[in-house]
C-alpha positions as a LaTeX table, in Angstrom:
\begin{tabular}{lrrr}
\hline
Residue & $x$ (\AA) & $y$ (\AA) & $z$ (\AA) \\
\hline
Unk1 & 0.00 & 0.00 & 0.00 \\
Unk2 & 1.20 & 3.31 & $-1.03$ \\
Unk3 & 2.01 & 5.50 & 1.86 \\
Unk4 & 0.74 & 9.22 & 1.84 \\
Unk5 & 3.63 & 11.55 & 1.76 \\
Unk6 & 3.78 & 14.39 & 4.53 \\
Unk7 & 6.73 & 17.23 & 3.53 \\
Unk8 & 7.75 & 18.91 & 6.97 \\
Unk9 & 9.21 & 22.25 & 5.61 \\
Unk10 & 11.55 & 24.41 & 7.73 \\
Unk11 & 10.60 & 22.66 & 11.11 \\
Unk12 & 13.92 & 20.45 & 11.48 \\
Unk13 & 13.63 & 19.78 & 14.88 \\
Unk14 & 9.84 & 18.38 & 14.32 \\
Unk15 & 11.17 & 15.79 & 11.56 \\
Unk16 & 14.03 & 14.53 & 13.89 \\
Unk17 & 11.57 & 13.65 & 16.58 \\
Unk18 & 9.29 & 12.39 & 14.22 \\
Unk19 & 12.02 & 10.06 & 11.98 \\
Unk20 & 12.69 & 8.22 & 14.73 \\
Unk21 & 8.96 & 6.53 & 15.55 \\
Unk22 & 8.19 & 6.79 & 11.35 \\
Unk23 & 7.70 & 3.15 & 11.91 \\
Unk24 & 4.68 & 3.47 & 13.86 \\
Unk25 & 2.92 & 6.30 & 10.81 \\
Unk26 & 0.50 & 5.37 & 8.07 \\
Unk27 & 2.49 & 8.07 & 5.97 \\
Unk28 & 5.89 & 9.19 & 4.61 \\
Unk29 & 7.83 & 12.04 & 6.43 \\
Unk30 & 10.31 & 13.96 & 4.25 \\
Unk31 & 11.98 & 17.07 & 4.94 \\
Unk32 & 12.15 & 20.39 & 2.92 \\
Unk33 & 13.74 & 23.53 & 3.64 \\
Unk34 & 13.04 & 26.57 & 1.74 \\
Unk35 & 16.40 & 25.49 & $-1.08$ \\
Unk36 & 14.83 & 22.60 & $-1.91$ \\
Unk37 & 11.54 & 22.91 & $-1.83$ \\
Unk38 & 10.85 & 23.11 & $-4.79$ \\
Unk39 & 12.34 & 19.00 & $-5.83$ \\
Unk40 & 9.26 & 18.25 & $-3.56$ \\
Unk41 & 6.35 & 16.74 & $-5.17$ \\
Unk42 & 3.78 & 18.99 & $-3.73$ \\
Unk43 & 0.65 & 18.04 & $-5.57$ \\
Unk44 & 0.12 & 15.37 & $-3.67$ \\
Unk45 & 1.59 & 15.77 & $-0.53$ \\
Unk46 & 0.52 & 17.45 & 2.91 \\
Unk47 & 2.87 & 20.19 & 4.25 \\
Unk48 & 3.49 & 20.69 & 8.10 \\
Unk49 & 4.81 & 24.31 & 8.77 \\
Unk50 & 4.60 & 26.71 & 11.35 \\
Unk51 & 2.30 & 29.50 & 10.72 \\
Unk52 & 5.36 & 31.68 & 10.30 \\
Unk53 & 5.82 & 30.39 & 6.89 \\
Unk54 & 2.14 & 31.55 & 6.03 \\
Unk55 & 2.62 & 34.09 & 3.48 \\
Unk56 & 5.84 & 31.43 & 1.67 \\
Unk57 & 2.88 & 29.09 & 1.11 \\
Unk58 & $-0.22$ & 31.11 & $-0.12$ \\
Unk59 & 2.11 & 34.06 & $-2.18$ \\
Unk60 & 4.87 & 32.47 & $-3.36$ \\
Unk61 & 4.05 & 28.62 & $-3.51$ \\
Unk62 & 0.39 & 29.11 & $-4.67$ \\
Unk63 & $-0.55$ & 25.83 & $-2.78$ \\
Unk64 & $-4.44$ & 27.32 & $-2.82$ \\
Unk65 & $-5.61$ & 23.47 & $-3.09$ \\
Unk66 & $-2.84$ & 21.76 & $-1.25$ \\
Unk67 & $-3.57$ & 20.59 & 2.69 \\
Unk68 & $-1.78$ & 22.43 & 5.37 \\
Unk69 & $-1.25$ & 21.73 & 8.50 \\
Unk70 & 0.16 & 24.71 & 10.65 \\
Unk71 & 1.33 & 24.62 & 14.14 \\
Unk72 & 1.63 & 27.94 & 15.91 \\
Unk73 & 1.55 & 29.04 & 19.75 \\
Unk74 & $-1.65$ & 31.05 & 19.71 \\
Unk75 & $-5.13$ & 30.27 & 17.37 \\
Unk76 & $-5.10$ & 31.80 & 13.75 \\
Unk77 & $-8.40$ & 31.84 & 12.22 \\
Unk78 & $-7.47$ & 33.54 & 9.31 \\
Unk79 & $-8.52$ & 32.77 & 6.30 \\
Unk80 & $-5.84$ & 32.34 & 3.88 \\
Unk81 & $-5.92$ & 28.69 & 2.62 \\
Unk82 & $-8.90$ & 26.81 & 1.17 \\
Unk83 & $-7.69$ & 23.81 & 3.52 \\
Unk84 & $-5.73$ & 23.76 & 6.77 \\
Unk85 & $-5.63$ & 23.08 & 10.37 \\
Unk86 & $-3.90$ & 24.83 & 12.91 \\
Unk87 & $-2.46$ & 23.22 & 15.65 \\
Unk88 & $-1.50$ & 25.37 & 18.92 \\
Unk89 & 1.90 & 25.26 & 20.81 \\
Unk90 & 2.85 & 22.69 & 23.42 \\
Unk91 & 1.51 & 19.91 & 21.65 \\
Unk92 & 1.63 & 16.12 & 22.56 \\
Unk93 & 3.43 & 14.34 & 19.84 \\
Unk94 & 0.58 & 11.69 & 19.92 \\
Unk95 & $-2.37$ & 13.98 & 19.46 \\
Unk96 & $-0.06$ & 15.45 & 16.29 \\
Unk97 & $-0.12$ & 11.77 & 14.53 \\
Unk98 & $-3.77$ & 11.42 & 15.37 \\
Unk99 & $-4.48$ & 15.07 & 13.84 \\
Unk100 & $-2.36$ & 14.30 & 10.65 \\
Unk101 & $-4.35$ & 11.06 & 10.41 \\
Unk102 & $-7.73$ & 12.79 & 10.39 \\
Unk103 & $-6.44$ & 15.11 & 7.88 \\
Unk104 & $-5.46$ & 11.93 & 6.05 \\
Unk105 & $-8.67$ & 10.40 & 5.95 \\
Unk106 & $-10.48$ & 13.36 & 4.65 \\
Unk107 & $-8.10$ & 14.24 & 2.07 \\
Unk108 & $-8.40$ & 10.70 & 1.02 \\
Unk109 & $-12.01$ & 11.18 & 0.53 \\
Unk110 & $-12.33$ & 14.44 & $-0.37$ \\
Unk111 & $-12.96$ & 13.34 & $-4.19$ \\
Unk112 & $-15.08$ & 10.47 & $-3.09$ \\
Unk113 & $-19.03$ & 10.34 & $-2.22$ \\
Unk114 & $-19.49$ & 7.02 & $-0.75$ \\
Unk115 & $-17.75$ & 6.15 & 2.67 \\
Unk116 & $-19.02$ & 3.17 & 4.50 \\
Unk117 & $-19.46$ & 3.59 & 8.15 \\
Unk118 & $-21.13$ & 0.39 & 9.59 \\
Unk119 & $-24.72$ & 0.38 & 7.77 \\
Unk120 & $-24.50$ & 3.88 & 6.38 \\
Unk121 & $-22.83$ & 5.88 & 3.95 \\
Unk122 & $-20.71$ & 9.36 & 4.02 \\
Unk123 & $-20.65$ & 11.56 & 1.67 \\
Unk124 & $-18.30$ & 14.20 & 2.52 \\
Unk125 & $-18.95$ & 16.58 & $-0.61$ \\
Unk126 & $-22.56$ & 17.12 & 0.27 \\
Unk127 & $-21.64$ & 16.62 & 4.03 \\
Unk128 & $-24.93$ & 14.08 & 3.85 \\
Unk129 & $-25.29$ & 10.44 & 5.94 \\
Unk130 & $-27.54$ & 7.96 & 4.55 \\
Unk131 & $-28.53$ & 4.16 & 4.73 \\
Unk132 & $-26.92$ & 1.99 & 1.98 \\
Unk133 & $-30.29$ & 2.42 & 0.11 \\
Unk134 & $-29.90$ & 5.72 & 0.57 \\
Unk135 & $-33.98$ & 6.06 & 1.11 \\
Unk136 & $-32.94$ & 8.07 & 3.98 \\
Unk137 & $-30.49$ & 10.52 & 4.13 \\
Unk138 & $-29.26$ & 13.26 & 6.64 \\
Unk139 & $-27.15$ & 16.50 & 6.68 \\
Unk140 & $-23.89$ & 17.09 & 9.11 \\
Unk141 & $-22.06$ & 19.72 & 10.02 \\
Unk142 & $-18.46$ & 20.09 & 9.30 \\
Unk143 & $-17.74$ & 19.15 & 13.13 \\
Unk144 & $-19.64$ & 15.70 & 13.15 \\
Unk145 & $-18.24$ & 14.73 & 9.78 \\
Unk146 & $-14.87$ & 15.37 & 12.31 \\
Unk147 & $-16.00$ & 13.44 & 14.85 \\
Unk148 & $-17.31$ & 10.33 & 13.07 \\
Unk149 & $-13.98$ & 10.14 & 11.33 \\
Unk150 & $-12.35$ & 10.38 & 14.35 \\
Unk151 & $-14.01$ & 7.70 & 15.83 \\
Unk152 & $-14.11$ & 5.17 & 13.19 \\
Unk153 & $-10.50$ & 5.33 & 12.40 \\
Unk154 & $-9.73$ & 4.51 & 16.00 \\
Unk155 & $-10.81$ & 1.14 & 17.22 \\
Unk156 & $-10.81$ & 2.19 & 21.04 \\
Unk157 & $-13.25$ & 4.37 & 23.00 \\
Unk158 & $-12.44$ & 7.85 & 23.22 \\
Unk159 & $-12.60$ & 9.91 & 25.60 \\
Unk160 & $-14.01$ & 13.18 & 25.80 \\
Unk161 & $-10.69$ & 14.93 & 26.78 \\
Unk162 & $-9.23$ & 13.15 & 23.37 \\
Unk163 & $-11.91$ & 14.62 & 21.32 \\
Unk164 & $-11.57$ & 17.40 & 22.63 \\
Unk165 & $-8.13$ & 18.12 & 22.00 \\
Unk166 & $-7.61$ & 15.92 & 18.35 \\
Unk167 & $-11.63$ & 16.78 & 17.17 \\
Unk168 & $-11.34$ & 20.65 & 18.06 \\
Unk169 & $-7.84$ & 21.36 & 18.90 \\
Unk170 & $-7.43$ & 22.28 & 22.17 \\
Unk171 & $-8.11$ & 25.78 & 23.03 \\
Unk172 & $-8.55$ & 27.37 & 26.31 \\
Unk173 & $-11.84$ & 28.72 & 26.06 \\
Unk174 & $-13.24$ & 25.22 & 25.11 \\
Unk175 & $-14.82$ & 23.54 & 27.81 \\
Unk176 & $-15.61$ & 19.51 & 27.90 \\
Unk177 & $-19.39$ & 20.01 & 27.70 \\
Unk178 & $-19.19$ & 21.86 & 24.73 \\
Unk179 & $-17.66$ & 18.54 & 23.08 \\
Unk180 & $-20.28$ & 16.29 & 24.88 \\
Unk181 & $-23.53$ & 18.42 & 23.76 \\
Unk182 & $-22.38$ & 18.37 & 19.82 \\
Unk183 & $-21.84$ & 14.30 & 20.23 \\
Unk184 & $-25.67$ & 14.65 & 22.08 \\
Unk185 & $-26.93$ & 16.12 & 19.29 \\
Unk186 & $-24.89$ & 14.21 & 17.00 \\
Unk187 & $-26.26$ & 10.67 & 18.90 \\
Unk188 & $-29.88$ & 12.59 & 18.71 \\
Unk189 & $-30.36$ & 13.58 & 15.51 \\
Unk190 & $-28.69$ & 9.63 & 14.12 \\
Unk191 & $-31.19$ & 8.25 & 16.48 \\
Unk192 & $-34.80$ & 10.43 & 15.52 \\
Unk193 & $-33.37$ & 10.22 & 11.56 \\
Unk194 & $-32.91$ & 6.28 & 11.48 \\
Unk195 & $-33.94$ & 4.96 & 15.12 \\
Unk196 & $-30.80$ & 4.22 & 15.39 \\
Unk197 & $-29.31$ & 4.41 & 18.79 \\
Unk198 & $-26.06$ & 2.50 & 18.50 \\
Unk199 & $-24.26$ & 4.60 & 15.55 \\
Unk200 & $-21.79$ & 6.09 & 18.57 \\
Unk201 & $-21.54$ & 4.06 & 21.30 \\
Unk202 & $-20.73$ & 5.19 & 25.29 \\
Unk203 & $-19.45$ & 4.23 & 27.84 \\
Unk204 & $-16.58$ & 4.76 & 30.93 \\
Unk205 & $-14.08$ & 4.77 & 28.71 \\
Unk206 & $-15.35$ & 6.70 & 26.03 \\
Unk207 & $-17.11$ & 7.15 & 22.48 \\
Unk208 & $-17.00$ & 4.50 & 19.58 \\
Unk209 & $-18.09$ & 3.51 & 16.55 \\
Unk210 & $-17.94$ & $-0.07$ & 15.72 \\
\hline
\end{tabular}
């Protein structure tokens, strides 16, 4: 299976921590620096930067429809790529994989309509839910397409604190209840569309899918 490629560009220290558990990733790590950037095959790679490196990216690079991934030490909600995610300073090197592997999954089915979760099928284009027949359908917001990624690419409960910090990106102002009333509403409106209370499952240890 071919490997996604992640270029880490200008963030040495970052790659050296990361080369030595690349075992462990579902992806390729490489490392750029702004001389040889451009050998990189950026079309169909993701780029981890710091936000510094901003203006490199959307001015000079033109990477409009490439995925970024930022990290920076405060929240940027600026709006100058069609797709990134900005991940705040100190971060756990754990919840960085498991952010890079959402972004994965989306990207991967960014050009697709039908993802099958259990009995049901994703379309992330339309942001729509449906039953294989697709008699039925149903219409997410960005932030439960998140979370129901999240959880079915991780075969262990998850709790809310996890969520919380890979789902949202942990912020300061973000409390834990704000995370467990979208997953209420989330459970709610699966459960009044289909009768289907089982589509996220709870318990002590967490939220699943399975």
């Amino acid at each position: 299976m071919v490997k996604n490629n992640i270029i880490i560009f200008e963030f040495n220290s970052l790659y050296q921590i990361l080369f030595e558990i690349r075992d462990h990733f579902s992806f390729e790590i490489n490392n750029y620096n702004i001389k040889n950037i451009e050998k990189a095959n950026l079309r169909n790679s993701i780029i981890l930067s710091k936000i510094t490196h901003k203006d490199f990216f959307t001015e000079k690079m033109k990477l409009s429809k490439n995925k970024v991934i930022f990290l920076s030490e405060k929240e940027d909600k600026s709006n100058y790529l069609n797709d990134y995610i900005n991940i705040i300073f100190p971060f756990d090197i754990k919840d960085l994989i498991e952010k890079i592997n959402i972004f994965l999954i989306k990207n991967k089915y960014s050009d697709q309509s039908n993802i099958k979760i259990l009995d049901y099928i994703l379309d992330l284009n339309s942001r729509i839910i449906s039953k294989e027949d697709k008699k039925i359908s149903l219409k997410l917001t960005e932030k439960e397409i998140d979370i129901i990624l999240f959880l079915k690419n991780n075969k262990k409960p998850q709790k809310v604190s996890i969520l919380q910090n890979i789902v949202w990106g942990y912020s300061s102002d973000l409390e834990t209840h704000t995370v467990e009333t979208h997953i209420y509403r989330l459970r709610k409106k699966i459960s009044e569309k289909f009768n289907d209370e089982n589509f996220i499952l709870s318990n002590d240890e967490g939220y699943s899918i399975k």
